[in-house]
Phi, psi and omega in degrees: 000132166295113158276070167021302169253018171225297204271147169318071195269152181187160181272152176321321174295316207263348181261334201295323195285349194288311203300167172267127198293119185259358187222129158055345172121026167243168205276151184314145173268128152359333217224351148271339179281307151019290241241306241255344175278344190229340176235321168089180191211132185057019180077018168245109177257177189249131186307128183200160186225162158251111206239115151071066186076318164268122195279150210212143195233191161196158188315307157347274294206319208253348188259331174301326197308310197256004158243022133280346152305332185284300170312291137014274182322294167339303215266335159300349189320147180076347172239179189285137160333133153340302182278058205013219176270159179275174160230053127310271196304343177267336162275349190264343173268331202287307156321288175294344159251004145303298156309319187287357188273325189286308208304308188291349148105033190241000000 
């Protein structure tokens, strides 16, 4: 939970340039911290309160975010994502046992 008076509170818009650029080198959007205050990501949400109509977050509050995402991360290492493969990767798996059926002659 955010406290108000011991943490950095500031608005989502004010966190977004803070995030480190998450696709091709552009910058976080508004409407993904947003999206990370009400559905969360990976079953992790990001902690936020609402102060005099504006939903507001904290520094605090966005480094707890990211080191249960962080952990998460830890521990799925070596297995397949919840949501499976993108599919990119299911066509690049798809490929690789097409070859391997021409090399076995099937």
């Amino acid at each position: 939970m955010i406290d108000i008076n011991k943490e950095h509170v500031l608005t989502l818009r004010e966190l977004a340039p803070r995030v480190p650029p998450i696709r091709k080198g552009k910058a976080c959007h508004v409407h993904t911290v947003y999206r990370w205050t009400k559905t969360g990501r990976c079953g992790v949400v990001l902690e936020s309160v609402v102060i005099g109509g504006r939903r507001c977050t904290s520094l605090e509050a966005y480094q707890r975010f990211s080191e249960r995402l962080t952990a998460i991360d830890r521990e799925k290492d070596g297995r397949h994502r919840p949501g499976g493969r993108s599919a990119a990767e299911r066509e690049r798996a798809s490929r690789r046992a097409a070859g391997k059926l021409d090399q076995l002659g099937c």
